[in-house]
Backbone bond lengths (Angstrom), bond angles and torsions (degrees), N, CA, C in turn:
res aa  C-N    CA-C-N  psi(-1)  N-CA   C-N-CA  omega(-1)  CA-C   N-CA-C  phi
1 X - - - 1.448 - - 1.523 110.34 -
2 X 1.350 123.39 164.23 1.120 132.74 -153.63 1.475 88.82 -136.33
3 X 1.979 113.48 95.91 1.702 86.17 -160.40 2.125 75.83 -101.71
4 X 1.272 135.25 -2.13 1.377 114.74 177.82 1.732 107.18 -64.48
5 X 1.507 108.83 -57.52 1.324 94.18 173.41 1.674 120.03 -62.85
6 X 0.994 146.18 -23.75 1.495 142.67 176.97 1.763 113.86 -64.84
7 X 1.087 97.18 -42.88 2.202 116.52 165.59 1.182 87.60 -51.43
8 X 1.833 129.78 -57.67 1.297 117.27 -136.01 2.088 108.32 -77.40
9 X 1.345 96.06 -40.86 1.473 123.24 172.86 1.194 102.77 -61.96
10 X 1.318 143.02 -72.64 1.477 158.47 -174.20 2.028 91.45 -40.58
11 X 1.381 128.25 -52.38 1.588 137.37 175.21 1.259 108.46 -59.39
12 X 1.735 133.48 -40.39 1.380 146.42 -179.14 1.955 104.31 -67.42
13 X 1.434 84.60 -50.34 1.607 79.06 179.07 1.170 110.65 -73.08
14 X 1.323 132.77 -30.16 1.348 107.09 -179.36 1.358 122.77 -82.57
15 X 1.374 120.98 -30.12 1.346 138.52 -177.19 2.404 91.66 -51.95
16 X 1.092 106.48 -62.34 1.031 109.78 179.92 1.496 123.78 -63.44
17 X 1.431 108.20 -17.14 1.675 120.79 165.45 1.473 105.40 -70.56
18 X 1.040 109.41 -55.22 2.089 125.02 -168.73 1.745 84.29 -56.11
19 X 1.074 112.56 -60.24 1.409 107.76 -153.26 1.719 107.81 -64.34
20 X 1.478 109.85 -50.81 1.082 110.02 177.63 2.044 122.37 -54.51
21 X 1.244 100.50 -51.65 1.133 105.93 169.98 2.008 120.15 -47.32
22 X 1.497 113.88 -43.84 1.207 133.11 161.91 1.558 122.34 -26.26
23 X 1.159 100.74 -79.25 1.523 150.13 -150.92 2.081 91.02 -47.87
24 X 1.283 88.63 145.48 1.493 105.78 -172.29 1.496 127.87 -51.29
25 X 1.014 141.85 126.21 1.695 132.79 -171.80 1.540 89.68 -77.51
26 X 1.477 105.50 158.53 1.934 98.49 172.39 1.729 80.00 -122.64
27 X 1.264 99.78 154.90 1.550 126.28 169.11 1.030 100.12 -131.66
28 X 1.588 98.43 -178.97 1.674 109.71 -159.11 1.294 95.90 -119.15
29 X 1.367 127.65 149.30 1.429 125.87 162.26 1.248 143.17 -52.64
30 X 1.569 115.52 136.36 1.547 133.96 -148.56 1.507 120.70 123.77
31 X 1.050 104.23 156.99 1.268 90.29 -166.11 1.826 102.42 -93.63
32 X 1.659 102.75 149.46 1.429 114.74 -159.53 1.637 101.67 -88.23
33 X 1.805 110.14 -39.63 1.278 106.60 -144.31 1.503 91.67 -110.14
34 X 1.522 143.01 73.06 1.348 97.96 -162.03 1.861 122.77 -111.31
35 X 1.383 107.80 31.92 1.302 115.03 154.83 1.422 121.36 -75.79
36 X 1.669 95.99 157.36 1.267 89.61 -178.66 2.255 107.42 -94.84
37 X 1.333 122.71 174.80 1.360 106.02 176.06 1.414 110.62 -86.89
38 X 1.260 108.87 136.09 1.175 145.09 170.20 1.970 113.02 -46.06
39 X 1.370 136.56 130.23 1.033 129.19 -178.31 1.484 105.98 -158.25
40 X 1.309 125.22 136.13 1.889 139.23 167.74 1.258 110.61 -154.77
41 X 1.308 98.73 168.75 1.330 119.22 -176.62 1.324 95.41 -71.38
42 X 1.562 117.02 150.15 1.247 145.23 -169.84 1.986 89.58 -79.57
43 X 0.711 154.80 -1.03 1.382 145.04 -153.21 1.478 116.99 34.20
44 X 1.236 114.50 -118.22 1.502 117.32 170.63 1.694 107.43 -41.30
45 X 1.729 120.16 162.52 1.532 113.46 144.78 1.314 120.43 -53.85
46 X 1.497 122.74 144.32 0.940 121.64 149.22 1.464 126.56 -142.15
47 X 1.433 123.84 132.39 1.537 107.73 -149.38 1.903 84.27 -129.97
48 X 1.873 107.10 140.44 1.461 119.07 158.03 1.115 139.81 -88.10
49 X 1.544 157.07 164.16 1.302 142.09 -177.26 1.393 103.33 -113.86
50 X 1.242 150.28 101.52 1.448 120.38 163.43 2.251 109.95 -140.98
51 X 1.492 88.56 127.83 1.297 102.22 -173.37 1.721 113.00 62.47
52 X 1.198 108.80 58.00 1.545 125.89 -165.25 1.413 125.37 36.26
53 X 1.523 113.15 23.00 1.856 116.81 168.24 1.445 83.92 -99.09
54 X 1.346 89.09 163.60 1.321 130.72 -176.70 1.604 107.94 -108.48
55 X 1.001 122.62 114.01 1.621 114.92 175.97 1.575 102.49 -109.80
56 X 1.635 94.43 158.54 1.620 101.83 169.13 1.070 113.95 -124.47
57 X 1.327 132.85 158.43 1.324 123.42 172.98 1.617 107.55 -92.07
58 X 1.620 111.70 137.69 1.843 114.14 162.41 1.150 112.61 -108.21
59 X 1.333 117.07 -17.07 1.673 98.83 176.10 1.661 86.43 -174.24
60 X 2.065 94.09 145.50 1.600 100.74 158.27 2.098 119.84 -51.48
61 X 1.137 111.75 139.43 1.496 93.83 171.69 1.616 93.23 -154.88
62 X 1.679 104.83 141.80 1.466 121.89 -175.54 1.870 92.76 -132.08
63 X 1.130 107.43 126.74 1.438 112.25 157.22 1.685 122.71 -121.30
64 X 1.299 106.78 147.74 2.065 89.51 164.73 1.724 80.88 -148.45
65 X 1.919 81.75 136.03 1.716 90.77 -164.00 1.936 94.79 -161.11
66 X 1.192 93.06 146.99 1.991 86.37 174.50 1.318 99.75 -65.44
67 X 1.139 112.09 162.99 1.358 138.31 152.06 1.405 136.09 -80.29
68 X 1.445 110.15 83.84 1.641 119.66 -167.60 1.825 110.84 -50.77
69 X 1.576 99.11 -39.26 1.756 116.46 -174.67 0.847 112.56 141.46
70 X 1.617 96.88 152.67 1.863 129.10 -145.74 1.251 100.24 -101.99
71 X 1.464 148.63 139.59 1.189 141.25 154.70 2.196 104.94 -124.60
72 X 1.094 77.90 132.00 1.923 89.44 -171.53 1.716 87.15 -98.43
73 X 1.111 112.90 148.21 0.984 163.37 -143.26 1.801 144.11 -111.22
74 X 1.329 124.52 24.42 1.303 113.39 -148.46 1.676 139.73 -122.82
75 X 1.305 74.94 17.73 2.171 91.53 -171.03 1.712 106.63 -116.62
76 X 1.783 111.11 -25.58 1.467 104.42 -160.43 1.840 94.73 -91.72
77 X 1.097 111.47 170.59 1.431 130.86 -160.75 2.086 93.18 -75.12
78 X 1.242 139.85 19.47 1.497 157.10 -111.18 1.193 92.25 -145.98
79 X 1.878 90.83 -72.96 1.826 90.04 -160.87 1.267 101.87 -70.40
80 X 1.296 156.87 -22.16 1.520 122.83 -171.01 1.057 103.96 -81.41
81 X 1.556 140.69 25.52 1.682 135.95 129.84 1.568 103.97 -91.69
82 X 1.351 108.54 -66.77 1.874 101.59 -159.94 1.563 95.08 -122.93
83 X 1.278 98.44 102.73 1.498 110.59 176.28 1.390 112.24 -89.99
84 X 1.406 128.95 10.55 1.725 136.61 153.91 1.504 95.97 -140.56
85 X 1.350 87.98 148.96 1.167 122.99 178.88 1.629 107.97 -114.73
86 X 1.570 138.56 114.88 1.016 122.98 158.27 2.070 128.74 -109.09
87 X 1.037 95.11 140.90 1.403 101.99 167.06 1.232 111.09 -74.36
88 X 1.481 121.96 126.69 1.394 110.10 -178.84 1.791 96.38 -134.83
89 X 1.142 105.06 142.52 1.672 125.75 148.96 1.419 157.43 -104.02
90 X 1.233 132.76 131.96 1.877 118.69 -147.90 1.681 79.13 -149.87
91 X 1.526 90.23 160.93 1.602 90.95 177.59 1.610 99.55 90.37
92 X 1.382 104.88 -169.79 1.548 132.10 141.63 1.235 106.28 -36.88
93 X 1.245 148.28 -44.37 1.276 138.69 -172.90 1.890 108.34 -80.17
94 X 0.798 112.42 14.86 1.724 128.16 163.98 1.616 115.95 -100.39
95 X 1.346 86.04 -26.74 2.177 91.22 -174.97 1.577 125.20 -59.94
96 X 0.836 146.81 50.32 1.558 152.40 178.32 1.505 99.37 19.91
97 X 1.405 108.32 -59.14 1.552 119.78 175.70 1.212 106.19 -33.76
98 X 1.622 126.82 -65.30 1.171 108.74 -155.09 1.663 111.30 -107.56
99 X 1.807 104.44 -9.12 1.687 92.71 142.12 1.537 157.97 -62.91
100 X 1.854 89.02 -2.29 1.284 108.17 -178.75 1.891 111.08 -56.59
101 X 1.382 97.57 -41.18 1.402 124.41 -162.92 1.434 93.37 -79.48
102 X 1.289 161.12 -38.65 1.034 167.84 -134.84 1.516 121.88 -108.33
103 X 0.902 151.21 109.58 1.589 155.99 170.25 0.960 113.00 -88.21
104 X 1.875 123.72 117.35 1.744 122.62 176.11 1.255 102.52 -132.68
105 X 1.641 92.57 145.56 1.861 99.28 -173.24 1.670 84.44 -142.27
106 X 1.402 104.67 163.67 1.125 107.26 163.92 1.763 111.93 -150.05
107 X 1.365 114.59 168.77 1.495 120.54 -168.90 1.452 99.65 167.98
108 X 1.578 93.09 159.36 1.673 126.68 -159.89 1.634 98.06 10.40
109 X 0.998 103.75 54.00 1.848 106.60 161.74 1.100 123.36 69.68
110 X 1.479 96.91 25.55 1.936 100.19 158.23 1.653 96.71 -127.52
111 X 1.769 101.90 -176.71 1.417 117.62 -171.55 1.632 79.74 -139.03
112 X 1.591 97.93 135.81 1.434 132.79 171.16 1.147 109.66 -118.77
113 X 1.794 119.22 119.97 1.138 118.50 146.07 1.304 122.30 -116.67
114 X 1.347 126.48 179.03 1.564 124.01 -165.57 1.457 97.87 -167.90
115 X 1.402 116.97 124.59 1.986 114.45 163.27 1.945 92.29 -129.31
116 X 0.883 90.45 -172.83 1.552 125.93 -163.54 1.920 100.57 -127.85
117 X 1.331 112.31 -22.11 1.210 101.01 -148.52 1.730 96.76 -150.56
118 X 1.723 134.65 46.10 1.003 142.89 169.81 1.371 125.81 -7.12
119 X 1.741 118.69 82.76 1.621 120.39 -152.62 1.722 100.67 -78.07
120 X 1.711 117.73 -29.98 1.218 127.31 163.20 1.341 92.63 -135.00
121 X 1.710 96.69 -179.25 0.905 135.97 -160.30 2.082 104.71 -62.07
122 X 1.512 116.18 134.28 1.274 97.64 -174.83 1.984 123.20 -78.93
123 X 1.517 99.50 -7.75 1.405 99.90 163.34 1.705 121.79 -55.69
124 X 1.674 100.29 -43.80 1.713 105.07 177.23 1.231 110.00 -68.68
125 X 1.815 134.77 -26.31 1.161 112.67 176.48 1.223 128.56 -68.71
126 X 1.846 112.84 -25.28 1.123 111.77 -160.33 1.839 101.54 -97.36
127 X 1.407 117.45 4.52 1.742 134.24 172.65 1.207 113.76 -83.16
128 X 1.606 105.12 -71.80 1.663 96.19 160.47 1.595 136.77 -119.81
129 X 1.362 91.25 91.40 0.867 100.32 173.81 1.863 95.50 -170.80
130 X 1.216 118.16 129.46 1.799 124.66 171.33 1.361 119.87 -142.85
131 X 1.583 117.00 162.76 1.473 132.86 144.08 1.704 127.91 -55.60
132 X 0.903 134.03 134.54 1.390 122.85 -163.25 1.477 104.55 -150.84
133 X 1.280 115.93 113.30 1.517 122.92 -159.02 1.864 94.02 -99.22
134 X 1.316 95.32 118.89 1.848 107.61 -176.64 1.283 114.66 -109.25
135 X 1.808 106.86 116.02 1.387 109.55 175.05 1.576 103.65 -109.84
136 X 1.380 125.53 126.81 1.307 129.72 -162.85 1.856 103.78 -87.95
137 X 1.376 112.52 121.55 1.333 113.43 171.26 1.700 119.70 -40.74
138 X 1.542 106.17 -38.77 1.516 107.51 -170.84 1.454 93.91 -149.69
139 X 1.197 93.43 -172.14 1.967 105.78 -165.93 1.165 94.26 -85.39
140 X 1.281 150.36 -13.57 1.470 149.87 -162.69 1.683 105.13 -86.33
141 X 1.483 93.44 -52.43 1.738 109.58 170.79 1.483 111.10 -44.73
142 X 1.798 116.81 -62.42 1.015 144.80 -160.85 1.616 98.24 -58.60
143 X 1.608 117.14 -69.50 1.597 103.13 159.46 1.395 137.18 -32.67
144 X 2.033 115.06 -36.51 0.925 109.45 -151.25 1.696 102.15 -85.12
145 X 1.491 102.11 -25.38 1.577 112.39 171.65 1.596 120.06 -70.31
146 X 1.477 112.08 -34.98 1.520 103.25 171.49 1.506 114.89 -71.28
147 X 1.298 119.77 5.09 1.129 105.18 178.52 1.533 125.89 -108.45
148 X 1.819 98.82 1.66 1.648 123.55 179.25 1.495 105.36 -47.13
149 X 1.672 111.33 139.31 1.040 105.03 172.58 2.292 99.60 -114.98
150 X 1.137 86.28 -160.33 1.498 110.53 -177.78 1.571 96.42 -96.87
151 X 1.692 112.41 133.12 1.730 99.59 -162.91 1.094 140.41 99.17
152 X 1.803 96.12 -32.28 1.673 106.51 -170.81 1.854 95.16 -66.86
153 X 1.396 114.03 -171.52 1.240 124.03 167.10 1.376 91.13 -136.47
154 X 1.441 120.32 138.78 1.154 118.27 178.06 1.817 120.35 -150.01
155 X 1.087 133.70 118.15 1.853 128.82 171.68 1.453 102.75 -93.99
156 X 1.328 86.88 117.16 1.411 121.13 147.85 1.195 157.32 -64.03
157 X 1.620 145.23 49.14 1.169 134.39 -150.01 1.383 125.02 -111.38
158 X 1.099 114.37 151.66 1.816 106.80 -162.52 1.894 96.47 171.00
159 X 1.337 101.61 -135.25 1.829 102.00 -170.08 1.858 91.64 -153.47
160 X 1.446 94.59 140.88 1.506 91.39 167.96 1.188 121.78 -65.54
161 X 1.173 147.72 -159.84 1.504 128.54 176.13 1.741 106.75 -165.53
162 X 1.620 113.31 158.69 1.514 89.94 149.94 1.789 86.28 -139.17
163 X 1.389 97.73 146.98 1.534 114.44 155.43 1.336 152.34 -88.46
164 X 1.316 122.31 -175.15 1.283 97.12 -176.26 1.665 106.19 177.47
165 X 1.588 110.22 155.25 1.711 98.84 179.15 1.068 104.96 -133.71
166 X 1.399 126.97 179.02 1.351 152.01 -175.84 1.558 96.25 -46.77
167 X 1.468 132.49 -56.75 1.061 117.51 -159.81 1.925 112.07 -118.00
168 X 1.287 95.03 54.49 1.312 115.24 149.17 1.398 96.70 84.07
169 X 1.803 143.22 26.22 1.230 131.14 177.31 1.425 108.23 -96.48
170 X 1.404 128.04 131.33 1.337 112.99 160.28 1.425 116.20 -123.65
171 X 1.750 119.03 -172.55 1.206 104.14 -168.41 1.573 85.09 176.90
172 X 1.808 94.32 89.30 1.654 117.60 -168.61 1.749 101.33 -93.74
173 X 1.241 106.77 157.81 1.943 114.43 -176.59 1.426 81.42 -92.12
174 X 1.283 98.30 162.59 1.577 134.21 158.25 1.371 100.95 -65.18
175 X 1.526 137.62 137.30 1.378 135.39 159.82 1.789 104.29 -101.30
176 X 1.057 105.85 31.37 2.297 91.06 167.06 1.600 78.02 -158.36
177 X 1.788 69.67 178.62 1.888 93.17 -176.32 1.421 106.08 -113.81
178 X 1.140 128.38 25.47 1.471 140.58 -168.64 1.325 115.58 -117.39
179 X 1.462 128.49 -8.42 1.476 133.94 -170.78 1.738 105.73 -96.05
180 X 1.495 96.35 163.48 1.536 94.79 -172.58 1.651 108.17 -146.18
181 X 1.154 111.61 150.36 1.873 115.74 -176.22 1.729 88.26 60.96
182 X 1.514 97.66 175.66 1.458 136.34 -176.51 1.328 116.51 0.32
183 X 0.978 146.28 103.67 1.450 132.86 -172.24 1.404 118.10 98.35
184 X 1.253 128.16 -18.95 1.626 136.22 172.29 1.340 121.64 -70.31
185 X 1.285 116.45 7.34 1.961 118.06 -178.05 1.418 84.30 -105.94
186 X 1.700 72.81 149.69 1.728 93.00 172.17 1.868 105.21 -96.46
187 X 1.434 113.71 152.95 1.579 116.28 -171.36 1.686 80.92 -117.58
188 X 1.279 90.08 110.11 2.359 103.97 164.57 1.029 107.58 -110.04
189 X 1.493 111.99 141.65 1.257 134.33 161.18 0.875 107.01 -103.45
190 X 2.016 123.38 96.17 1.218 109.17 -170.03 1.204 103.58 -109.32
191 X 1.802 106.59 141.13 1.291 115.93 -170.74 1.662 97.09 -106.16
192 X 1.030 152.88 25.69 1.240 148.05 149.09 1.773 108.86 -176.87
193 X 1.767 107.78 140.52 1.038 135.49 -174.79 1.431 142.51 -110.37
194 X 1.410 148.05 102.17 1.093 134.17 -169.04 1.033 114.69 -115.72
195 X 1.648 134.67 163.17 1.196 136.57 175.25 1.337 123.02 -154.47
196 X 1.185 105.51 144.16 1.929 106.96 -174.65 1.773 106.78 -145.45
């Protein structure tokens, strides 16, 4: 047997599995998502445990919004709460049309976009449309988010949150959809997930 070439093929297929599986849904033009997200006061406290932070809840929050893109997560002190990160869009920022025009990247926990060619207005891009730092209630969640693609449409529901550890780190959500740079993602604890 020839196990260098068989490694090498066995790496091709997967590289081409990851990717395929990945790879962007196309929709058709119009807009997909067009509520706006949902947000209240948590009523009572209510606080989560996961991987020895402590979370709190700041407010109920439900979104259903495309999915601009997923970035996973796995070396910074981050992911053992939100090991994806999604870009999400509602509004006009769901329209294929006017994502055509639009370029999104994302890294170390922001979302970049960039056009050449302003399809709306740049106040609405930067309203609806966000980064959204996802900590999965259970491992079921946690699968169901690593497996988000670009395209998907997806609602979200859970509580914004801020966290925190024993030795003084925290890492609070944004409460509006109007803020921009450093501090403008929302941190969810999402306790249930859908996708289409």
């Amino acid at each position: 047997m020839n196990w260098p070439r068989i490694v090498f093929i066995a790496l091709i297929c997967l590289g081409a599995w990851n990717w395929w599986g990945g790879r962007e849904l196309a929709r058709p033009p119009g807009v997909l998502a067009s509520d706006l997200p949902v947000q209240s006061s948590p009523g009572q406290a209510r606080r989560f445990q996961r991987n020895g932070y402590e979370l709190t809840a700041l407010a109920t929050f439900e979104i259903s919004a495309r999915v601009l893109g997923a970035e996973h997560y796995r070396t910074d002190r981050e992911a053992q709460l939100a090991p994806v990160d999604l870009a999400l869009g509602w509004g006009r920022m769901s329209d294929s049309e006017v994502l055509k025009h639009i370029s999104i990247s994302q890294s170390g926990r922001f979302y970049f976009w960039r056009t050449d060619n302003f399809p709306i207005p740049r106040q609405e891009i930067e309203t609806f449309s966000a980064n959204m730092h996802m900590i999965p209630a259970d491992e079921r969640i946690e699968a169901a988010l690593k497996a988000v693609r670009p395209g998907q449409l997806i609602t979200v529901r859970g509580y914004l949150v801020e966290a925190g550890a024993v030795d003084g780190w925290k890492w609070r959500s944004s409460l509006t959809r109007t803020d921009t740079g450093a501090g403008a993602c929302e941190l969810i604890w999402v306790e249930s997930l859908s996708t289409s």
